[in-house]
C-alpha positions as CSV (number, residue, x, y, z in Angstrom):
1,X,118.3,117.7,64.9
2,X,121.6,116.3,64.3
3,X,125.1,117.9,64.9
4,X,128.7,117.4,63.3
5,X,131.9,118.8,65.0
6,X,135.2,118.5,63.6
7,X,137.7,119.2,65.6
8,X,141.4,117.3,67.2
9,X,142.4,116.1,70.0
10,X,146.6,116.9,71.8
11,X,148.4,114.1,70.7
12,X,150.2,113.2,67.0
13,X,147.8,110.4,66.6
14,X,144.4,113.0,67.1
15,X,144.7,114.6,63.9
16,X,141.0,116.5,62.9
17,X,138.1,114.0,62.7
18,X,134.2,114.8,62.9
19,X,132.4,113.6,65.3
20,X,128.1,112.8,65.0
21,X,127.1,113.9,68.5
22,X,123.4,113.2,70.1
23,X,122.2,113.1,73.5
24,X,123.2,109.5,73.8
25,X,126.6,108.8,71.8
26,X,129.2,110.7,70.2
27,X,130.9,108.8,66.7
28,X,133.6,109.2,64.3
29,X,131.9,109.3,61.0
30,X,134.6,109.8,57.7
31,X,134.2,113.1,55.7
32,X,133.0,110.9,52.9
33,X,130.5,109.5,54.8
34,X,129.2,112.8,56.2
35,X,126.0,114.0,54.4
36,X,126.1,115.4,51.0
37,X,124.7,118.5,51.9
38,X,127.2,118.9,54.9
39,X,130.2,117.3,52.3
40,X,129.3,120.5,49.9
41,X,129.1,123.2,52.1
42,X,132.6,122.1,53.0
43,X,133.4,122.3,49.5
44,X,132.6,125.9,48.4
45,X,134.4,127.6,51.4
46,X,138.2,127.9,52.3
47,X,137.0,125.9,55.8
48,X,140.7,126.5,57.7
49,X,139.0,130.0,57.7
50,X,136.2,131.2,59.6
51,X,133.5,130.6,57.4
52,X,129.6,130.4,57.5
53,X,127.0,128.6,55.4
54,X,123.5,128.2,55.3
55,X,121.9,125.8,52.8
56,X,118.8,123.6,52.0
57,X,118.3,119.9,50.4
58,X,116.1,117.5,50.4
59,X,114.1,119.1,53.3
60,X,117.2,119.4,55.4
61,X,118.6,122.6,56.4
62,X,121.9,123.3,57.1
63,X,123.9,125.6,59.2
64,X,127.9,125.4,58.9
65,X,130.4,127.5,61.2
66,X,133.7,126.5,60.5
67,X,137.5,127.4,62.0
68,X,136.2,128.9,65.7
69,X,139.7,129.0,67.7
70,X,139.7,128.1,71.5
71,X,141.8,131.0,73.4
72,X,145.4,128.8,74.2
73,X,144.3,126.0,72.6
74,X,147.2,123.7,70.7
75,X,148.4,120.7,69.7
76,X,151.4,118.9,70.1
77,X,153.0,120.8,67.7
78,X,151.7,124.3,69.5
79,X,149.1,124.6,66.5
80,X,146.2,126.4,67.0
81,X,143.0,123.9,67.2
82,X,140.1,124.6,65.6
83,X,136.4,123.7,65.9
84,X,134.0,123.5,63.3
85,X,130.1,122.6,64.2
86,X,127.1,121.7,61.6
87,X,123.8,122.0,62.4
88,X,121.7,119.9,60.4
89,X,117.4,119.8,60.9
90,X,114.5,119.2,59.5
91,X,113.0,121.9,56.9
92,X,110.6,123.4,59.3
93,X,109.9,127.1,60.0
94,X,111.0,126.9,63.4
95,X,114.1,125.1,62.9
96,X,115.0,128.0,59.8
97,X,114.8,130.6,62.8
98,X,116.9,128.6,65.1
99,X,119.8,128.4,62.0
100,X,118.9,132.3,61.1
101,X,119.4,132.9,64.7
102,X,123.1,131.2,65.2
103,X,124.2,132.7,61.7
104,X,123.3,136.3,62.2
105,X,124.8,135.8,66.0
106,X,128.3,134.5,64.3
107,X,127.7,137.0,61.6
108,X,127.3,140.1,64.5
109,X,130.9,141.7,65.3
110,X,129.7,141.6,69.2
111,X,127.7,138.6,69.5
112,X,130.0,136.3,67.9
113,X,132.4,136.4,70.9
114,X,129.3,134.6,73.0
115,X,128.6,131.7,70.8
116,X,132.4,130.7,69.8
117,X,133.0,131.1,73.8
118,X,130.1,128.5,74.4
119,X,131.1,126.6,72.0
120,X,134.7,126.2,73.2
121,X,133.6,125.4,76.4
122,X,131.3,122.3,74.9
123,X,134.3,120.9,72.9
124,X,136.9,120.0,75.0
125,X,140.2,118.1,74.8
126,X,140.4,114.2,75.9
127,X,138.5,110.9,75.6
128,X,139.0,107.9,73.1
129,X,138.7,110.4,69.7
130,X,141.1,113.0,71.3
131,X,138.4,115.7,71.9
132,X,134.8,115.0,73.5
133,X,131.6,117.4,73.0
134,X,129.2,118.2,76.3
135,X,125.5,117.9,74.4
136,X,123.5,119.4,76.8
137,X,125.9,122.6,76.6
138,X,125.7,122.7,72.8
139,X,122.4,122.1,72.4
140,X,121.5,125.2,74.6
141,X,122.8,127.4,71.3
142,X,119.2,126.1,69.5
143,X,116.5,128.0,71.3
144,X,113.7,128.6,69.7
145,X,111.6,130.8,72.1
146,X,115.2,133.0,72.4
147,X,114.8,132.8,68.3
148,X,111.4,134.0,68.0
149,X,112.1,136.8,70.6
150,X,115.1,138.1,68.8
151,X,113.5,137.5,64.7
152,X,110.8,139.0,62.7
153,X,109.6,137.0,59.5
154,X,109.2,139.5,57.2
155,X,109.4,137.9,53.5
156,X,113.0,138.2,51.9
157,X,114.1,139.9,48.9
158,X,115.1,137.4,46.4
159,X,117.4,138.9,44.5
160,X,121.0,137.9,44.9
161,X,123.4,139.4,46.2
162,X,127.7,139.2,46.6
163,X,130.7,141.5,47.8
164,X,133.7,141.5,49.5
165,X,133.7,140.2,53.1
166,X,133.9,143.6,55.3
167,X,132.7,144.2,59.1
168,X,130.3,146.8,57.4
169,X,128.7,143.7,54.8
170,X,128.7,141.4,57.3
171,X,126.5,143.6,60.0
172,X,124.0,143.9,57.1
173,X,124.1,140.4,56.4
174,X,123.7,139.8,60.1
175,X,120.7,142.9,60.6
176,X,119.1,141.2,57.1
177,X,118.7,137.5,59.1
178,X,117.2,138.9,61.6
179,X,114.6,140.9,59.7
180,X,113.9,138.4,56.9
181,X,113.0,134.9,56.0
182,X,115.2,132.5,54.3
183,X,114.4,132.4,49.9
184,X,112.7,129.5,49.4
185,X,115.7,128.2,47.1
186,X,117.5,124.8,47.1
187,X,121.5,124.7,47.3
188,X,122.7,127.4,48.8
189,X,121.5,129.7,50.3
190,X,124.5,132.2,52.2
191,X,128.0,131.3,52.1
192,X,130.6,133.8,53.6
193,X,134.2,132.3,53.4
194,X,137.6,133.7,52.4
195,X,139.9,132.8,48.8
196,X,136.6,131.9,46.9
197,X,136.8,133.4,43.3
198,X,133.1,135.6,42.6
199,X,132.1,133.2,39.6
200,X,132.3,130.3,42.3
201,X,129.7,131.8,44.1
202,X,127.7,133.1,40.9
203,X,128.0,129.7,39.1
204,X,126.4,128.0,43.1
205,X,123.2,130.3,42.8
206,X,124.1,131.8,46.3
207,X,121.2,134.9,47.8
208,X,123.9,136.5,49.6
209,X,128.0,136.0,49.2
210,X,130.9,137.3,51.1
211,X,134.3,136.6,49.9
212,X,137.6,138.1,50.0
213,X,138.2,137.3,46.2
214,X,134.7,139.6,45.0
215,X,135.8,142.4,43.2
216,X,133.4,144.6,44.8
217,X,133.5,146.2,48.2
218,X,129.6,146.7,47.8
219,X,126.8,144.2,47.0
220,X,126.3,143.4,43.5
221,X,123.1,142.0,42.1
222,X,123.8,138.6,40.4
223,X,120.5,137.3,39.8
224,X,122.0,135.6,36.4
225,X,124.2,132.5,36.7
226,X,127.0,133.1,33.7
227,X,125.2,130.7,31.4
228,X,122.4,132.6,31.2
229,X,124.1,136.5,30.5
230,X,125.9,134.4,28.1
231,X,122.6,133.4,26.4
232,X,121.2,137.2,26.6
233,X,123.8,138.5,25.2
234,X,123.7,136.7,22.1
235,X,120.1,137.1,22.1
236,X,120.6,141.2,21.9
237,X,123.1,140.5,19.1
238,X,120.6,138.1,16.8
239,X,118.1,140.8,17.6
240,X,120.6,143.8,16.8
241,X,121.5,142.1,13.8
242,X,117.6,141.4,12.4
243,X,116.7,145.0,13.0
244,X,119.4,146.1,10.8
245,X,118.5,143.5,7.9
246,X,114.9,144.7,8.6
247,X,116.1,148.5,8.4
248,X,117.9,148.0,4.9
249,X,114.9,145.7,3.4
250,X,112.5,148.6,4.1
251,X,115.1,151.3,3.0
252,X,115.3,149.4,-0.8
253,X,111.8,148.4,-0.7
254,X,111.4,152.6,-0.2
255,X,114.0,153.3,-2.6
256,X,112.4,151.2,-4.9
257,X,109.0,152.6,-4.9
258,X,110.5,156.0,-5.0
259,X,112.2,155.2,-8.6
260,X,108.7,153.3,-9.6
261,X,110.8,150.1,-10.1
């Protein structure tokens, strides 16, 4: 397991950084240097909102949480600070539980308040990079026996899915991690953010997307990508159009026989 935090220290000079933390070390490592899956998930979302994604590559999955916001927490400047943490692990079943668990907790109205708390309390202000991340404390948030105990693995249902972001959509979305496996999909796989147009999560492929730019304030099935209505609905019209020319060819070849031509 590795995890990324992004987060700033007080001072002028402790501008937002990330931060690879492990047991043994805590580094700066530069957002081009971060991996690419982590680098795209930060891409699709507005990530100065609270955001969530889950996504799989290369037999990595990934779970983002971005913008958490420490109570009385600011800068220099009397900014608010923000946190953002990325969970990144192996493919394995019991690591897809783990990630299921911690996105359906910061998905759940109620249960949200307990894991941006204890995460507050892991990243805290000072030391060399401005903020400094207690391990032990953060790594408590990936347990898998509490995982199993709260999950059932029924298998998912693959269509896809967007809608507006509302508490209502994001309870189901919450109540449907629980219930149900992940797809078995690269890319991503949910992505719940704020100012991201529909098509951007259409054109990404995304099983389930909450935005505040979808048109509709219930889920829509979107199991086409653009390209491909595009291609079905020029299909229909080459169709449409040979059953007419096959319409009048049998209408003259009738007329025809009629008048013994």
């Amino acid at each position: 397991m590795e995890i990324y935090i992004e987060s700033r220290g007080f001072s002028q000079d402790d501008d937002y950084r990330w931060l690879k933390v492990t047991e043994e070390s805590q580094t700066r490592v530069d957002k081009e240097d971060l991996p690419t899956i982590i680098q795209e998930a930060t891409q699709i979302i507005d990530s100065e909102s609270a955001s969530i994604v889950l996504s799989r590559k290369n037999n990595s999955l990934l779970f983002l949480l971005t913008s958490i916001e420490p109570v009385e927490r600011v800068d220099f400047a009397h900014r608010q600070i923000r946190i953002s943490v990325a969970w990144l692990m192996p493919d394995y079943l019991d690591n897809e539980r783990i990630l299921r668990m911690l996105a359906a907790t910061a998905l759940d109205t109620e249960e949200r308040q307990y894991l941006t708390t204890q995460i507050s309390q892991a990243v805290i202000l000072g030391g060399e990079l401005g903020f400094q991340v207690n391990f032990e404390h953060i790594e408590k948030l990936t347990n898998i026996s509490a995982a199993k105990k709260s999950l059932q693995d029924k298998l998912p249902n693959t269509a896809q899915k967007i809608a507006a972001i509302s508490p209502q959509r994001q309870e189901e979305l919450a109540s449907e991690l629980k219930e149900y496996s992940l797809p078995n999909q690269q890319g991503f796989i949910v992505v719940v953010t704020e100012i991201k147009k529909e098509k951007v999560l259409i054109d990404a492929n995304i099983w389930r997307g909450l935005s505040t730019l979808v048109v509709s304030s219930d889920w829509q099935i979107i199991n086409q990508t653009l390209p491909e209505k595009k291609f079905t609905t020029k299909l229909s019209k080459y169709f449409n159009s040979l059953m007419i020319i096959i319409g009048i060819i049998s209408a003259v070849s009738f007329l025809a026989k009629t008048l013994k031509f």
